[in-house]
Legacy VTK file of the C-alpha trace (Angstrom):
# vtk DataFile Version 3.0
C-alpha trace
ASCII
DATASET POLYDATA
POINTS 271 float
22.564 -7.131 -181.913
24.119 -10.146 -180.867
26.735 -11.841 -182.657
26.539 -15.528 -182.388
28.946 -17.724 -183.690
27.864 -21.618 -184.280
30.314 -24.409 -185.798
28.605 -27.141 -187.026
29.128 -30.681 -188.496
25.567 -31.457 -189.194
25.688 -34.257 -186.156
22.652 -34.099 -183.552
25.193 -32.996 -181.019
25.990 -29.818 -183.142
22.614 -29.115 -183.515
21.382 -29.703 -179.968
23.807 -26.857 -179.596
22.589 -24.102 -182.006
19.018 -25.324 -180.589
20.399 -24.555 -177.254
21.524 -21.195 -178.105
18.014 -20.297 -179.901
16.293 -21.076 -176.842
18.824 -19.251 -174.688
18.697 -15.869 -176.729
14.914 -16.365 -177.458
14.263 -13.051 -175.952
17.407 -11.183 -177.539
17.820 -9.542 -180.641
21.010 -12.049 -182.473
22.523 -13.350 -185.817
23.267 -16.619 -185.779
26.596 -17.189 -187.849
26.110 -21.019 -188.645
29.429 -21.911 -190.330
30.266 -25.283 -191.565
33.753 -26.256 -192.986
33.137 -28.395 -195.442
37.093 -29.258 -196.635
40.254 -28.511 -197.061
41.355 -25.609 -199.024
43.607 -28.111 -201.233
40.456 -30.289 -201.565
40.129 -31.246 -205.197
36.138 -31.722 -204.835
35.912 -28.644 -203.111
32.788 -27.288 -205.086
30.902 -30.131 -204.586
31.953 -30.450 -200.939
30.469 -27.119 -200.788
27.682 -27.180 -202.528
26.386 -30.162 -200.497
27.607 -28.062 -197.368
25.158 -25.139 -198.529
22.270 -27.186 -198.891
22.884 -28.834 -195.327
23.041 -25.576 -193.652
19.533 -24.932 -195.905
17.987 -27.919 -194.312
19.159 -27.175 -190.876
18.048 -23.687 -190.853
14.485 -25.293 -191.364
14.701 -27.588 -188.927
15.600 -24.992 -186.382
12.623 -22.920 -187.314
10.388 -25.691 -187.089
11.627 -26.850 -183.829
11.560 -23.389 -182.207
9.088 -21.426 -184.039
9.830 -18.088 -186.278
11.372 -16.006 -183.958
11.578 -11.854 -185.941
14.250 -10.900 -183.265
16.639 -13.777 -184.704
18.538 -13.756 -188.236
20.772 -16.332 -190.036
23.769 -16.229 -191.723
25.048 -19.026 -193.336
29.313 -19.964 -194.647
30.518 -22.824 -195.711
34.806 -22.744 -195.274
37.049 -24.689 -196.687
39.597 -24.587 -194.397
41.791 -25.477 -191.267
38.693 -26.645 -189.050
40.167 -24.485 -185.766
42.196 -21.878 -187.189
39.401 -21.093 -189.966
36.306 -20.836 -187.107
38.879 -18.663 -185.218
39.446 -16.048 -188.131
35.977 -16.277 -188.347
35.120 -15.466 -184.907
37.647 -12.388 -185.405
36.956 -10.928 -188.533
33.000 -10.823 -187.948
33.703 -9.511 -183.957
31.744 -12.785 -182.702
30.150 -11.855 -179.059
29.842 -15.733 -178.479
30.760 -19.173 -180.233
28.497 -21.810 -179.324
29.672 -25.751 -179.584
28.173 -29.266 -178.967
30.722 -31.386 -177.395
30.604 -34.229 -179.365
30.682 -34.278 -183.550
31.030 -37.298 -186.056
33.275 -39.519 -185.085
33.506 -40.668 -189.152
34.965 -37.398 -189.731
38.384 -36.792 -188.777
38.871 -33.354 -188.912
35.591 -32.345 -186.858
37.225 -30.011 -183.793
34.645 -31.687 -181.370
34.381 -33.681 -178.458
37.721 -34.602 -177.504
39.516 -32.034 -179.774
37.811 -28.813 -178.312
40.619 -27.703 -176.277
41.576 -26.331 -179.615
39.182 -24.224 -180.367
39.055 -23.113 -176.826
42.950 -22.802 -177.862
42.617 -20.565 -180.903
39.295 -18.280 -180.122
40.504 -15.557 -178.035
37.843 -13.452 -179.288
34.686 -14.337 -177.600
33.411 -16.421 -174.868
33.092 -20.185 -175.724
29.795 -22.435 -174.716
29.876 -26.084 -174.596
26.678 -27.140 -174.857
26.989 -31.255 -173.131
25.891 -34.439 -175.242
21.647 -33.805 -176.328
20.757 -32.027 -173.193
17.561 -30.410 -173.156
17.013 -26.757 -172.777
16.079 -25.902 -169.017
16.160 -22.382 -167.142
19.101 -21.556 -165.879
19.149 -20.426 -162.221
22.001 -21.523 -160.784
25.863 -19.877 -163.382
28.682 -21.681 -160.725
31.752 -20.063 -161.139
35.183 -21.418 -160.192
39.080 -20.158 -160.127
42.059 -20.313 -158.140
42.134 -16.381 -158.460
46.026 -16.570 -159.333
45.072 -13.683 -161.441
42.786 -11.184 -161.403
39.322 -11.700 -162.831
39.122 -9.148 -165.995
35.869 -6.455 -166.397
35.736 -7.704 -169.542
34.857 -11.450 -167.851
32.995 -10.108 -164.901
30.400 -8.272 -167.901
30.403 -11.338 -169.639
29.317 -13.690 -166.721
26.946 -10.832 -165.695
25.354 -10.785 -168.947
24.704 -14.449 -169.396
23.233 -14.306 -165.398
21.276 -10.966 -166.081
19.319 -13.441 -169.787
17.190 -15.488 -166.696
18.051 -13.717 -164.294
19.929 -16.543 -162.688
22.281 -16.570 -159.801
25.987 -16.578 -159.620
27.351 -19.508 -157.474
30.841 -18.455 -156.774
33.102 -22.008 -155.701
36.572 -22.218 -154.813
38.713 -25.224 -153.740
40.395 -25.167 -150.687
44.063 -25.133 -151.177
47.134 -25.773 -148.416
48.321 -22.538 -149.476
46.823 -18.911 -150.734
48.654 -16.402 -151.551
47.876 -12.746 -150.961
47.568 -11.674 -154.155
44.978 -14.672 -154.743
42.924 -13.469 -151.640
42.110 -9.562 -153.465
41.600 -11.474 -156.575
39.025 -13.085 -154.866
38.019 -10.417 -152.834
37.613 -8.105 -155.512
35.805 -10.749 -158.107
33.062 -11.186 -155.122
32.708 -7.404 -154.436
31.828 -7.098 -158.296
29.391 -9.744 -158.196
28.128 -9.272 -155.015
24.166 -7.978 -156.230
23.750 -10.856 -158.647
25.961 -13.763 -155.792
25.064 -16.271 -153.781
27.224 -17.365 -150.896
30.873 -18.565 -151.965
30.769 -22.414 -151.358
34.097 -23.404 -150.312
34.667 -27.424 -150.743
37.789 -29.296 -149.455
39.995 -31.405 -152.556
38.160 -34.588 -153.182
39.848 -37.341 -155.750
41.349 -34.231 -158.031
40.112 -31.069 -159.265
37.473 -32.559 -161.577
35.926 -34.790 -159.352
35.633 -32.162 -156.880
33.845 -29.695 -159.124
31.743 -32.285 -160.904
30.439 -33.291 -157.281
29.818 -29.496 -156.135
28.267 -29.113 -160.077
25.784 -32.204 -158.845
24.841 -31.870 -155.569
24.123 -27.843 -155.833
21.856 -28.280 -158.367
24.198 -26.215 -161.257
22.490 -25.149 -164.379
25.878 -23.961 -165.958
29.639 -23.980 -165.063
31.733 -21.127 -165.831
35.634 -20.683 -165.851
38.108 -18.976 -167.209
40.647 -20.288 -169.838
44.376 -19.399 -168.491
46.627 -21.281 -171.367
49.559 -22.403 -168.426
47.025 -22.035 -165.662
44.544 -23.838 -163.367
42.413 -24.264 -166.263
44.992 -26.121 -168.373
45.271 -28.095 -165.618
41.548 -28.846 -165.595
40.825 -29.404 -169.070
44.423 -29.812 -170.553
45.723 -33.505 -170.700
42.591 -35.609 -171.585
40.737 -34.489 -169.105
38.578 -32.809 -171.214
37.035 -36.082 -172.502
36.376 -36.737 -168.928
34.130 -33.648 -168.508
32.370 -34.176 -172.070
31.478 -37.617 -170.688
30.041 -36.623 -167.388
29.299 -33.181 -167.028
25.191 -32.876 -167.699
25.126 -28.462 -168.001
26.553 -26.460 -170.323
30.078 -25.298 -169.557
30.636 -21.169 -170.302
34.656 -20.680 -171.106
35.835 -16.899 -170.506
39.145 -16.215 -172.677
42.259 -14.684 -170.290
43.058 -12.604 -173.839
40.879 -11.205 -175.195
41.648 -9.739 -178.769
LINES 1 272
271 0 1 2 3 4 5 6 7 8 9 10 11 12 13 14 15 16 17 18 19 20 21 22 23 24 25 26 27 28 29 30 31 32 33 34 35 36 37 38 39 40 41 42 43 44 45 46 47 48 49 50 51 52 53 54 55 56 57 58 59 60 61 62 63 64 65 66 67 68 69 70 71 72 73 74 75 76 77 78 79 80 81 82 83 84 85 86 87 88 89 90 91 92 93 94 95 96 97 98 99 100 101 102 103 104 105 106 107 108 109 110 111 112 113 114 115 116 117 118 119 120 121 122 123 124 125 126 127 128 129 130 131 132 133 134 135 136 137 138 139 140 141 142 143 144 145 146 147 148 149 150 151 152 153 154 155 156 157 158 159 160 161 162 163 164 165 166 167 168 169 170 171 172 173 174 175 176 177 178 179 180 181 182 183 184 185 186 187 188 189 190 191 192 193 194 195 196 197 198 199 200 201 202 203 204 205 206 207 208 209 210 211 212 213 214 215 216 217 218 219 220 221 222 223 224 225 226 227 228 229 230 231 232 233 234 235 236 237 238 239 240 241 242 243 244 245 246 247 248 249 250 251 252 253 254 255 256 257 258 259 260 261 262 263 264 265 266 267 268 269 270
């Protein structure tokens, strides 16, 4: 069974995600760990904070079954933390052995210690565990046919991160897109990175589409994400990497603001 893991502020952004991730696993046997932290552990109303958190994650429980219909393959677990918002849903993750952690991109903005929208990077930061999926703005829930996945291939791609992107394309049977931006320079070790990622995928690939540098990194991958009809992007998180580079330094409010698909982060350490 499935262990899904799904922070949640009570905002419609956080709930378009655990929506999401119903739909997505519809067909999958999965508990659905729908943790809310409510307050800090030095919180002086922290009873009431979580009472009132238990009876939100009551009320959203219902309005997920109502929305997408009793489903006898999917259970519900409910936890209300009072805690560090990151480091607590981390532990989390951890200590339950989360296979996934599902996120909207965008939470209250009233609330200042909602990880969220600009402030994912540090959840992305602190869950090593499990894969991470951003589910973009109140997007609704489409098919996905098209997982594009894109690296420098400084380092090898794990078997740990080739299952995982093979399991999310084997759920709709969708097709990996494999994308890589032309660089002056590539080293050999990069080319049998790449070599090797495409020989594992190569049953469940398209064609690598190989795009010159437009204006940055993020522009370039945003246009290939557009014009290729993308149903999901998929990369993997190297902490002093390409990825830091893409994400790291504000440009992660960029890509909550215009990316349209959800974006599936692979962890480079696994724990």
């Amino acid at each position: 069974m499935l262990q899904v893991l799904v922070p949640t502020d009570f905002s419609n952004n956080s709930y378009n995600a655990l929506y999401y991730a119903a739909r997505l696993f519809e067909g999958k046997e999965c508990r659905f760990h729908i943790v809310n932290v409510c307050s800090k552990e030095n919180n002086p109303d922290m009873e009431k904070a979580k009472l009132e958190s238990a009876q939100g994650l009551d009320a959203l429980v219902h309005r997920l079954v109502r929305d997408v219909g009793e489903n006898n393959k999917h259970t519900f677990y409910k936890e209300s933390l009072c805690s560090d918002m990151a480091k607590g849903i981390a532990e989390y993750a951890k200590e339950n052995n989360m296979d996934l952690t599902v996120i909207g991109n965008k939470g209250k903005e009233e609330i200042k210690h909602i990880l969220f929208g600009n402030n994912a990077m540090q959840l992305v930061r602190e869950i090593t565990c499990c894969p991470i999926l951003i589910v973009p703005l109140e997007i609704d829930f489409k098919k996905v046919d098209k997982i594009a996945f894109t690296s420098n291939f400084a380092n090898p791609i794990t078997k740990e991160n080739i299952r995982a992107l093979r399991f999310f394309n084997g759920l709709m049977d969708s097709v990996i897109v494999p994308m890589s931006i032309e660089e002056e320079k590539v080293v050999e070790p990069a080319k049998r990175n790449k070599l090797d990622f495409l020989t594992a995928i190569s049953q469940d690939a398209a064609k690598e589409v190989k795009l010159p540098l437009l204006e940055g990194k993020v522009n370039t991958i945003l246009e290939f994400v557009d014009l290729w009809n993308i149903d999901m992007l998929c990369m993997i998180y190297y902490p002093h990497h390409f990825f830091l580079e893409f994400i790291g330094k504000g440009i992660i409010k960029e890509l909550n603001t215009k990316l349209k698909v959800p974006f599936l982060i692979l962890s480079s350490t696994p724990n």
